[in-house]
C-alpha positions in Angstrom: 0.0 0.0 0.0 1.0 3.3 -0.6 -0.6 6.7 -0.1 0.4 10.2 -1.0 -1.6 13.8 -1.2 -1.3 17.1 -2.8 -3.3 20.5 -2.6 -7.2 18.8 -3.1 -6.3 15.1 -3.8 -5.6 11.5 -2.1 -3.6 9.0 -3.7 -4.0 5.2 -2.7 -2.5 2.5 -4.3 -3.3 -1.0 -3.3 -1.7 -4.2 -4.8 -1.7 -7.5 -4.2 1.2 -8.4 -6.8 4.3 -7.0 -5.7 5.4 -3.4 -4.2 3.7 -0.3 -5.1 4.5 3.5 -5.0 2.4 6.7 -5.8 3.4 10.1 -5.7 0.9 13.1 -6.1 1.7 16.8 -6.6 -0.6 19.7 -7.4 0.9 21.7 -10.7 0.9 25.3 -9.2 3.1 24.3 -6.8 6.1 24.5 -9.4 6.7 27.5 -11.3 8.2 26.9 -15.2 11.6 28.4 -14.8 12.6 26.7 -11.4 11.3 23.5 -13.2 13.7 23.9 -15.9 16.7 24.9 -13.9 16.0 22.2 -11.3 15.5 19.3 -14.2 19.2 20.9 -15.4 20.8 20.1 -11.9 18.6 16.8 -10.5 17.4 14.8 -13.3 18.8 12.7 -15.9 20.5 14.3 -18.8 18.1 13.4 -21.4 14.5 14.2 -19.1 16.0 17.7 -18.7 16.6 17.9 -22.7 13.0 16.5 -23.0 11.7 19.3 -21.1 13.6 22.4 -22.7 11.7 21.1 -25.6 8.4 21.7 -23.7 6.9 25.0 -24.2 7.4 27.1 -21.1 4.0 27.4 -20.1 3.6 23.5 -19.8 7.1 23.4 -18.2 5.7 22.8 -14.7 3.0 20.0 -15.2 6.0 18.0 -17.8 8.4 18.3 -14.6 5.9 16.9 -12.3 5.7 14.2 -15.1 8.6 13.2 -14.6 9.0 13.5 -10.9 6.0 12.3 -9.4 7.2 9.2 -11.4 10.8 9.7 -9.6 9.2 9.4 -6.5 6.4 6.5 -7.1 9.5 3.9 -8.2 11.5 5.4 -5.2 8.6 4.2 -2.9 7.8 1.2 -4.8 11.9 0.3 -4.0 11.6 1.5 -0.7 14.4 4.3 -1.2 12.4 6.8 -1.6 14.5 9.4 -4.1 17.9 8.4 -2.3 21.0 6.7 -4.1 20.5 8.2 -7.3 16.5 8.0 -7.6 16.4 11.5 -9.5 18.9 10.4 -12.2 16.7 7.1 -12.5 15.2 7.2 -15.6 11.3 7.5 -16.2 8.9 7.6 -19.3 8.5 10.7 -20.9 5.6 11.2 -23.8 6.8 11.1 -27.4 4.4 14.7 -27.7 3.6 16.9 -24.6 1.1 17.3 -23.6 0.3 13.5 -23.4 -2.8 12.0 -24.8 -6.2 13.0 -23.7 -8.2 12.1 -21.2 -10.5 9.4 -21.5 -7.5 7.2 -23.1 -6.9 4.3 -20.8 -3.6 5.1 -18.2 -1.1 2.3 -18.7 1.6 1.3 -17.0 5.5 1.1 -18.9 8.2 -1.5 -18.0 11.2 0.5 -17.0 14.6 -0.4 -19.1 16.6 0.2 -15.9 14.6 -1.6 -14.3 13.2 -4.8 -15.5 10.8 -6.0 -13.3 9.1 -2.4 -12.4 6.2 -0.9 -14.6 5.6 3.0 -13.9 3.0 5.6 -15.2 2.0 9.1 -14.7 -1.7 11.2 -15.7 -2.9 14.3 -15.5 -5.8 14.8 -13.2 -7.6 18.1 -12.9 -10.5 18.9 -9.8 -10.6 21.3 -8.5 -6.8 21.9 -9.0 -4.6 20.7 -11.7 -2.5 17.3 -10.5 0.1 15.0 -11.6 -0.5 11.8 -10.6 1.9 8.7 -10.8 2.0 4.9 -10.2 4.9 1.8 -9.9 4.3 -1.3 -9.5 7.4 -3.6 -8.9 5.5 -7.0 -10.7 6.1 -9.9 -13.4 3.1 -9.0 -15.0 0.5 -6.0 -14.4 -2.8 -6.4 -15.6 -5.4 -3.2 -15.0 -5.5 0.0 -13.2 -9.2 1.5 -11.9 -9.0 5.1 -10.9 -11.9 6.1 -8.4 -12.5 9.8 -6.9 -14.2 10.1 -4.0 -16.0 13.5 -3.4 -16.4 15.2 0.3 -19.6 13.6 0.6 -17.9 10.1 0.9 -19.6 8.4 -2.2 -17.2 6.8 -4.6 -17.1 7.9 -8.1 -15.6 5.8 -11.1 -13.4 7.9 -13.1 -12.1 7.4 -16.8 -8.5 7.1 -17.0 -7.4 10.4 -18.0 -4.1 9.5 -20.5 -2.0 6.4 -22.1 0.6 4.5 -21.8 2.4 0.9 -23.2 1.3 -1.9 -21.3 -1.6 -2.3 -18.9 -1.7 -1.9 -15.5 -2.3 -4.0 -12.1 -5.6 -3.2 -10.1 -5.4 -1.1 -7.6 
């Protein structure tokens, strides 16, 4: 189990298969120009290069793409973003911003990492989020996204963007 929250949002990830990490962050947390400098000195060579090629006003919500997705394979390891988890490599989207929502989230095997699958989404109510997912398994199968309003009933929600390979249920 893992659980994370951000400005309006809970994250829960349950799975019965192997470890699993999530990692929420609300977008205006992160201003476009620290994003870019910070990418420069903490991520991996070729994320920051990904996300000079962003436009700047996206620059935020693309860095939270990648670290909320950082910090979900930390947790899913159980190192958090210690011994080199910001230099760990993560999916990035061929095109930003990534597809749109109502596309079914899916989780990626990591080439670093062979046996962890990772993915990230957009989610927006009422503030804009980055929402990301690892699962350390042989074989994911589905991922169910639920929100839950302040008045306690559950809501299915369509999975708001793609990915390569499904997903375990959470």
């Amino acid at each position: 189990m893992s659980i994370s929250h951000g400005r309006g949002i809970w994250a829960v990830a349950l799975a019965a298969a192997g470890p699993v990490g999530v990692d929420v962050e609300t977008v205006e947390a992160v201003r476009p120009a620290p994003a870019l400098r910070l990418a420069e000195r903490r991520l991996d060579t070729a994320e920051a290069k990904w996300l000079r090629g962003v436009p700047p006003a996206a620059r935020a919500t693309a860095f939270l793409w990648l670290w909320t997705q950082k910090e979900a394979v930390g947790i899913a390891r159980g190192r958090g973003l210690r011994d080199g988890g910001l230099r760990r490599p993560v999916p990035v989207p061929e095109h930003w911003p990534p597809p749109a929502r109502g596309a079914l989230p899916a989780l990626t095997l990591l080439a670093a990492d062979p046996d962890l699958f990772c993915a990230a989404l957009l989610a927006a109510a009422p503030h804009a989020h980055v929402l990301a997912l690892a699962l350390a398994s042989a074989a994911p199968t589905a991922v169910e996204l639920r929100a839950i309003p302040s008045t306690g009933a559950a809501t299915r929600v369509p999975p708001p963007c793609a990915g390569t390979a499904p997903a375990p249920p959470l």
